[in-house]
VOPAGU-2260 file (C-alpha; in pm, 1 decimal, decimal comma):
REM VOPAGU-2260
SITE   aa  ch    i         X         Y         Z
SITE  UNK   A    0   -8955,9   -6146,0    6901,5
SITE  UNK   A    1   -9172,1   -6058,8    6617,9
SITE  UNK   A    2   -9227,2   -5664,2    6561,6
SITE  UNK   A    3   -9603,5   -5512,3    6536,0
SITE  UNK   A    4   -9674,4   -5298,9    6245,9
SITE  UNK   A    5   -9816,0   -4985,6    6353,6
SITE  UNK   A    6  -10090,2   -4843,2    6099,1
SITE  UNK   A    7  -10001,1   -4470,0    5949,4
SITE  UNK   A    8  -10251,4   -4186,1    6135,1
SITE  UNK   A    9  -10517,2   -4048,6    5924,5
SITE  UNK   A   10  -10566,8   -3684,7    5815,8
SITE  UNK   A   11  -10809,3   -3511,9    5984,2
SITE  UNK   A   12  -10971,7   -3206,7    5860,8
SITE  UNK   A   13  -10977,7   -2913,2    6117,7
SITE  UNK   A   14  -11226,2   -2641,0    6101,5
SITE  UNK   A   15  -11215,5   -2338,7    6337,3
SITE  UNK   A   16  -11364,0   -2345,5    6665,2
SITE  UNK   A   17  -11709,5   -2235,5    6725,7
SITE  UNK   A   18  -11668,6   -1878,7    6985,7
SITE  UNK   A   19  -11744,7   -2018,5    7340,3
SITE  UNK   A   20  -12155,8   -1904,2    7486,9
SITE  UNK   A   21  -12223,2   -1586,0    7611,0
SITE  UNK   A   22  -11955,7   -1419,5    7393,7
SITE  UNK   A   23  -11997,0   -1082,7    7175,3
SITE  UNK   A   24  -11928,9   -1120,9    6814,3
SITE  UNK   A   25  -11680,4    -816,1    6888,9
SITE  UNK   A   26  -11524,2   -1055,7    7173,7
SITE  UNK   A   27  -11594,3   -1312,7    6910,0
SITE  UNK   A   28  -11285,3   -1163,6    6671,4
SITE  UNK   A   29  -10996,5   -1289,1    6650,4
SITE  UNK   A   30  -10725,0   -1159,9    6832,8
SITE  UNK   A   31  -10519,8    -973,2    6643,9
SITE  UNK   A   32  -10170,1   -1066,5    6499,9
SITE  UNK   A   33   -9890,5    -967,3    6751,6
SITE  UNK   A   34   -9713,9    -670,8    6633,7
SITE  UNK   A   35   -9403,1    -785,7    6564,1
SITE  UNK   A   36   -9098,3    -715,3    6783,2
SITE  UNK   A   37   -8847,7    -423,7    6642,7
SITE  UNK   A   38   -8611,4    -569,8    6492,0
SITE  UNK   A   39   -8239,1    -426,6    6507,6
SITE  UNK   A   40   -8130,7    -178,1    6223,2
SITE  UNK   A   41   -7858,6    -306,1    6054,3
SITE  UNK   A   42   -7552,9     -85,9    5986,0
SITE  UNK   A   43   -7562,2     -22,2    5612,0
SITE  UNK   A   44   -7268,7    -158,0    5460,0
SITE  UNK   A   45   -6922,5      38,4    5391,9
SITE  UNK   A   46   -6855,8     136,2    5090,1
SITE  UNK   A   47   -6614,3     -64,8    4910,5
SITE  UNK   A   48   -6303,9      76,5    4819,3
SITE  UNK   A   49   -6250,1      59,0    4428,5
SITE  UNK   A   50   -6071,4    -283,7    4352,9
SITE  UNK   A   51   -5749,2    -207,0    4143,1
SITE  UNK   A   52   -5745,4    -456,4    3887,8
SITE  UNK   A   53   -5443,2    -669,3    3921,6
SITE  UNK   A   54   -5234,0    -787,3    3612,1
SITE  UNK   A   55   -5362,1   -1103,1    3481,1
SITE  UNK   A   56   -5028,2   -1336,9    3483,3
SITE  UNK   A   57   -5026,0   -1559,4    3204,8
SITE  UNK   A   58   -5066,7   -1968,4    3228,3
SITE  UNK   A   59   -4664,9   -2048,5    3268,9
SITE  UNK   A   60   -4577,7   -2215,9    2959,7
SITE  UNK   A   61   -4475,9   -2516,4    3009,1
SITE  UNK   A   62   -4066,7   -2549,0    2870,0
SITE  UNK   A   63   -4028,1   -2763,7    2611,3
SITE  UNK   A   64   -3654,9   -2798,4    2561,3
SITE  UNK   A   65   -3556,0   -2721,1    2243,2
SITE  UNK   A   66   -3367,7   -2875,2    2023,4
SITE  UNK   A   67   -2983,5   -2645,7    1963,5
SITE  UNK   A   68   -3011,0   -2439,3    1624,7
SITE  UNK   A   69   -2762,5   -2403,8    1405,4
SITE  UNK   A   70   -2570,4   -2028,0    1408,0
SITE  UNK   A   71   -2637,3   -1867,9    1116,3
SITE  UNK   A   72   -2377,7   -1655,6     976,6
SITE  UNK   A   73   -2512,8   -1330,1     944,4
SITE  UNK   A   74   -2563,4   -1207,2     613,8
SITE  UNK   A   75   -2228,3   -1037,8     418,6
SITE  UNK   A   76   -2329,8    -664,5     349,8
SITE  UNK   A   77   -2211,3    -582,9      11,5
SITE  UNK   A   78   -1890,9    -449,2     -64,4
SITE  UNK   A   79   -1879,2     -92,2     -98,3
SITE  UNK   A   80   -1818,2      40,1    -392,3
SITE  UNK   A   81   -1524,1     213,5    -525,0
SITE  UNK   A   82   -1505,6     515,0    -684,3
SITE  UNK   A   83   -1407,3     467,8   -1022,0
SITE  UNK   A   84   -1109,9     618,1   -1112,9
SITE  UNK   A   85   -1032,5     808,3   -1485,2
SITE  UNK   A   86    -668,5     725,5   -1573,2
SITE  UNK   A   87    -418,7     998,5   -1498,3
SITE  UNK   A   88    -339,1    1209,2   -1822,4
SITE  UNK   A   89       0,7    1166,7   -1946,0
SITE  UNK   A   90     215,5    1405,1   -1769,8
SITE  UNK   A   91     515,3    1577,3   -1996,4
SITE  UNK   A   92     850,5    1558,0   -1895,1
SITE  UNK   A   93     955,7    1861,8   -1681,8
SITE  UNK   A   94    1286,7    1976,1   -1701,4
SITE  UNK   A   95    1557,3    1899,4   -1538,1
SITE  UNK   A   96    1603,0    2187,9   -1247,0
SITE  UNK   A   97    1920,9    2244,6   -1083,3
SITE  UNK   A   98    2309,2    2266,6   -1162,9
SITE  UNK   A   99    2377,5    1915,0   -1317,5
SITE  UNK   A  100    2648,5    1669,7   -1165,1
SITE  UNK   A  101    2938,8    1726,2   -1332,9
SITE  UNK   A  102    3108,9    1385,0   -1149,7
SITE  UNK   A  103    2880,4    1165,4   -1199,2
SITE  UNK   A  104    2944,1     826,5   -1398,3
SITE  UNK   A  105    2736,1     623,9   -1671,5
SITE  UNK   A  106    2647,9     371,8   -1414,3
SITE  UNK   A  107    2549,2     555,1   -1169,3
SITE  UNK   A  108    2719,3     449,7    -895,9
SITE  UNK   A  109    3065,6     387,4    -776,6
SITE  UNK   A  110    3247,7      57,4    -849,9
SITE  UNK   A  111    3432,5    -185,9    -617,3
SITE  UNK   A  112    3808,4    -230,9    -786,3
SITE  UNK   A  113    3802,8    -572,9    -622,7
SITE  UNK   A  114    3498,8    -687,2    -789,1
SITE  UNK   A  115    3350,1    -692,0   -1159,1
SITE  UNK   A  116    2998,8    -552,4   -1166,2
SITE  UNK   A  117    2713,2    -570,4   -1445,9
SITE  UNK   A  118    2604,2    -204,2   -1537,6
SITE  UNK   A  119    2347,4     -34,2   -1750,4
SITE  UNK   A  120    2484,0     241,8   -1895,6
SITE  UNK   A  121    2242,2     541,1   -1943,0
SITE  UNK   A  122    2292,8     774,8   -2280,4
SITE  UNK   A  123    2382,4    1150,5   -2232,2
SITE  UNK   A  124    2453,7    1424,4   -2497,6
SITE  UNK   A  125    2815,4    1510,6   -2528,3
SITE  UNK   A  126    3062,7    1680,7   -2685,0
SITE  UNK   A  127    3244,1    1493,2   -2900,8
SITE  UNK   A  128    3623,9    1472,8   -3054,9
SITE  UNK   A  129    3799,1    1223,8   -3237,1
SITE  UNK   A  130    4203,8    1142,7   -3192,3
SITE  UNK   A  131    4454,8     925,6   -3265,6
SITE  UNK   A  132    4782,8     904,5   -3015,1
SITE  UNK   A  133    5059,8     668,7   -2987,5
SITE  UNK   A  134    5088,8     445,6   -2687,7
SITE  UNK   A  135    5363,9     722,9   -2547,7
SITE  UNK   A  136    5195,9     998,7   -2599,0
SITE  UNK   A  137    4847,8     882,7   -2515,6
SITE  UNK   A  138    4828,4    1007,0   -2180,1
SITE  UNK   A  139    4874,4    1324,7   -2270,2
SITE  UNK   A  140    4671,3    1341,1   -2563,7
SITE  UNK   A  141    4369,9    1236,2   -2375,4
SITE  UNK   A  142    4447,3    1482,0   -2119,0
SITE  UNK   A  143    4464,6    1812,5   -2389,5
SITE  UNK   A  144    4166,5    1660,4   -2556,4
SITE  UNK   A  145    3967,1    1652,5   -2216,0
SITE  UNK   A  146    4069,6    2064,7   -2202,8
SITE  UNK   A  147    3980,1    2139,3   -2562,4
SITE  UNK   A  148    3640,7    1960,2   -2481,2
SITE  UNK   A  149    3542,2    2192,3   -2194,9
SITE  UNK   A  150    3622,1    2506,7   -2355,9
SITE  UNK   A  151    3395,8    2423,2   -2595,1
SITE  UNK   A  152    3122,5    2362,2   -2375,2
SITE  UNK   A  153    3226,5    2664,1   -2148,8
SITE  UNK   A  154    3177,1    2882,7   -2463,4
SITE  UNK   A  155    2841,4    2718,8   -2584,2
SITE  UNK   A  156    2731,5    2771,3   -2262,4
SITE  UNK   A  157    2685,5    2429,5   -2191,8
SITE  UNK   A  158    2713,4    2254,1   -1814,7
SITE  UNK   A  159    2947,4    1978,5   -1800,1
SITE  UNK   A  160    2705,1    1657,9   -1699,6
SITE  UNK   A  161    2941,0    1354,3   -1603,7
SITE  UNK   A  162    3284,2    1276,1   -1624,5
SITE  UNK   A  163    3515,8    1244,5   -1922,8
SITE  UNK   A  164    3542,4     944,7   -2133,5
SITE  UNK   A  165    3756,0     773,8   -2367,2
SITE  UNK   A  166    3593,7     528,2   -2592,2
SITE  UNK   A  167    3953,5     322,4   -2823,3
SITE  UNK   A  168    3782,9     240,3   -3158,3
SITE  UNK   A  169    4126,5     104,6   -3307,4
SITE  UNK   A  170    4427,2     -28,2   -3150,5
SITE  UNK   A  171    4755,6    -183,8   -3297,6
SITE  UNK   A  172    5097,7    -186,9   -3192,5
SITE  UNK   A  173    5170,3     221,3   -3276,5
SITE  UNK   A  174    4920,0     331,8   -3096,9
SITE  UNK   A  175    4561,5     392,4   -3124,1
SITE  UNK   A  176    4248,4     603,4   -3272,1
SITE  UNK   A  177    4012,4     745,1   -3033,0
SITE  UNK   A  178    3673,3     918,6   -2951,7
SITE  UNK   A  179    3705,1    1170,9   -2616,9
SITE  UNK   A  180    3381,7    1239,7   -2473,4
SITE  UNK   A  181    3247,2    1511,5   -2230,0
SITE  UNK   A  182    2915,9    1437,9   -2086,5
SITE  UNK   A  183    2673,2    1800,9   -2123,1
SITE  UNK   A  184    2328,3    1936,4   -1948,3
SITE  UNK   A  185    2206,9    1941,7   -2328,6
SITE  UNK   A  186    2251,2    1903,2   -2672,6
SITE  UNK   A  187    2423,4    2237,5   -2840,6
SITE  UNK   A  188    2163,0    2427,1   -3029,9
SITE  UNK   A  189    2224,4    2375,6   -3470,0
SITE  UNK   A  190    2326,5    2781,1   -3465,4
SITE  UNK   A  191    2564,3    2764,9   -3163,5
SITE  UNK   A  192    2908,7    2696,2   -3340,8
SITE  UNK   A  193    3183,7    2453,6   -3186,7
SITE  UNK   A  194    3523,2    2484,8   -3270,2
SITE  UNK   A  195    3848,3    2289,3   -3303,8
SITE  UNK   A  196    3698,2    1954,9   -3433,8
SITE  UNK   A  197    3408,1    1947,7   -3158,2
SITE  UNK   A  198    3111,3    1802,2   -3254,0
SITE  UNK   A  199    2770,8    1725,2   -3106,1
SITE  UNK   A  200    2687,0    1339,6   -3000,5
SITE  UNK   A  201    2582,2    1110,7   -2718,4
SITE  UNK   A  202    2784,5     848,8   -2499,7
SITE  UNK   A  203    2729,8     462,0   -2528,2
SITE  UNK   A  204    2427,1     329,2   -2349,3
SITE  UNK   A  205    2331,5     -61,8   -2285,8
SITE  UNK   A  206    2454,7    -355,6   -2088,1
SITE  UNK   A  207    2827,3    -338,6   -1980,2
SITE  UNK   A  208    3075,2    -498,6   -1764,1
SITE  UNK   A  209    3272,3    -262,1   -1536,8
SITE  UNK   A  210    3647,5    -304,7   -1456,6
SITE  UNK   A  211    3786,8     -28,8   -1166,8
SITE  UNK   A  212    4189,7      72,3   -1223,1
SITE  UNK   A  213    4300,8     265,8    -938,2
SITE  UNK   A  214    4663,5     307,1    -998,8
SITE  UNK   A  215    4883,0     484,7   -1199,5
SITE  UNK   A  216    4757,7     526,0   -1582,4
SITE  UNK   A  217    5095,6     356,4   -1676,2
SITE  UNK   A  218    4981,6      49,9   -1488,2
SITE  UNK   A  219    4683,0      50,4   -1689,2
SITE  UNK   A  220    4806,7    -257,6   -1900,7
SITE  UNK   A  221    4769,8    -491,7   -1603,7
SITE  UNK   A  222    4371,6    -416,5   -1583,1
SITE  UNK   A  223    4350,2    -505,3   -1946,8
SITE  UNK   A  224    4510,0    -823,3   -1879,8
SITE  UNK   A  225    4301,8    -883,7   -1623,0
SITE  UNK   A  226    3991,3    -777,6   -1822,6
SITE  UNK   A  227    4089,0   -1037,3   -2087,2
SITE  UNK   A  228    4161,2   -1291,7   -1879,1
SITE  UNK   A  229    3829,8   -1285,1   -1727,6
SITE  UNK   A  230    3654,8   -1244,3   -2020,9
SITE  UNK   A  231    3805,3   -1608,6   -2189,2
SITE  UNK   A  232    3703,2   -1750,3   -1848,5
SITE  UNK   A  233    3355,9   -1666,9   -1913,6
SITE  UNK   A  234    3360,6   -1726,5   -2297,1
SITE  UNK   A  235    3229,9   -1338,6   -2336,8
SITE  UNK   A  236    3239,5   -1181,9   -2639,9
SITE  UNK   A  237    3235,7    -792,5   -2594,1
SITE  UNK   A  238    3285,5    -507,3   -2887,1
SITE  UNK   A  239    3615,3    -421,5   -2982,3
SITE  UNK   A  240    3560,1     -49,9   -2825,2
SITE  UNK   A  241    3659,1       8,2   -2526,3
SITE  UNK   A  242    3561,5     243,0   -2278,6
SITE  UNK   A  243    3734,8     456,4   -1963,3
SITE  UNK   A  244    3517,7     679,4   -1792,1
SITE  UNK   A  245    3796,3     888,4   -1561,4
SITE  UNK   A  246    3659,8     925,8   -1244,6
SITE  UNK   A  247    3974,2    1114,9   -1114,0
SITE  UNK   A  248    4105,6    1406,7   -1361,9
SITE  UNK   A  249    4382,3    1309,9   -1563,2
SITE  UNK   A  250    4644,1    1563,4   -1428,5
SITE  UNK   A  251    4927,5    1303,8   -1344,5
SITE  UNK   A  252    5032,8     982,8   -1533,5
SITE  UNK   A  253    5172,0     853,8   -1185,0
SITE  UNK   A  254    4930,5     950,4    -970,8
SITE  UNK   A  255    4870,7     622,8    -736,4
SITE  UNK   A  256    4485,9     707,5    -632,1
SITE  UNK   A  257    4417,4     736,7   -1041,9
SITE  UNK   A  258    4050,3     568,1   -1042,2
SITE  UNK   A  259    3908,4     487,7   -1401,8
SITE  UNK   A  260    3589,4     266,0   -1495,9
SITE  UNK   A  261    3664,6      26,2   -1768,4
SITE  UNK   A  262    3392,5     -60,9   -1965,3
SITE  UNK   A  263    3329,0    -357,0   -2228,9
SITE  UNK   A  264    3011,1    -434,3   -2378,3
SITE  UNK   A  265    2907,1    -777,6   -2487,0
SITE  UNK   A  266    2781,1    -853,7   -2838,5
């Protein structure tokens, strides 16, 4: 069914009412606006305790994974410095102190009779006196010319430094020329004198090969042969001077335990 359209209502102006008849102008007033109702006191608000500010957390960071660095060595600290150093002055030889060692050899150090050992020989002032012998009387020769040779040095008051040597500067079928040796602390002084043909030198020094005799001196021929035997071996050529150093005193010709160094020195 069709709807009816209803037409909007007009505004109408209103004016105030006229008072009613037989009213006083007084009655005529308007009555006045109602006094409004009391209304409730509200409760003034509480303080507010003081707000403690509260750390601001920073925005998490999102993680971005990172790529692995390479280690870097750390750095190399300098190397410290040393101090540099003025070379040492030369220091002078001291003297020898102490009572030298009247048994010790050229070498040094003892020898092995079954073996043949290279040597240096070190050079020592000695007392000095030349001989000849023949071969039957050479023993003792050598042993009278070891005597006269400490006497000496006893009266130039001169320590005996190493043990006696021998060194055969001529041989031939008679017998043989010699040069007896007795190692000293020192050299004798130009003003002390020496007697009975002593005289003031020094023993052999360099390279040697060493030959130990321990036997009788008698048997001594056998550790020649040896010697020269051993040196053809080789092909050695030594000096024609030998040398015995006698390690035992030469007191008896047949003493067994008779020890002697044998040295020869190559060319």
């Amino acid at each position: 069914m069709a709807q009816t359209r209803v037409a909007p209502p007009i505004a109408v102006d209103s004016a105030p009412l006229a008072p009613p008849p037989g009213a006083t102008p007084a009655q005529a007033q308007p009555a006045p606006d109602p006094v409004p109702s009391p209304q409730p006191v509200q409760p003034a608000p509480a303080p507010q305790a003081p707000l403690t500010p509260q750390p601001v957390q920073p925005a998490p960071v999102p993680q971005v994974p990172l790529e692995p660095q390479p280690v870097q060595p750390p750095p190399a600290l300098p190397a410290p410095t040393q101090p540099q150093l003025l070379p040492a002055p030369p220091v002078a030889p001291q003297q020898q102190t102490g009572a030298p060692n009247a048994n010790a050899t050229l070498a040094g150090k003892p020898g092995d009779p079954s073996d043949v050992d290279e040597v240096q020989l070190i050079a020592k002032p000695a007392l000095m006196l030349s001989g000849q012998s023949s071969w039957d009387q050479g023993f003792q020769r050598l042993s009278e010319s070891m005597k006269t040779l400490r006497q000496e040095a006893a009266k130039a008051g001169l320590a005996v430094a190493g043990r006696p040597l021998t060194l055969f500067v001529e041989t031939d079928d008679n017998g043989f020329r010699f040069e007896a040796m007795l190692p000293v602390e020192r050299a004798p002084d130009a003003a002390t004198p020496l007697g009975n043909g002593v005289k003031a030198g020094a023993t052999p020094a360099g390279q040697a090969l060493r030959f130990v005799h321990t036997a009788p001196y008698d048997d001594i021929d056998s550790t020649y042969e040896t010697i020269t035997a051993y040196l053809e071996a080789k092909s050695i050529v030594v000096k024609d001077a030998f040398l015995e150093e006698y390690v035992s005193d030469l007191n008896d010709p047949l003493d067994p335990n008779l020890e002697i160094n044998v040295y020869v020195q190559p060319k």
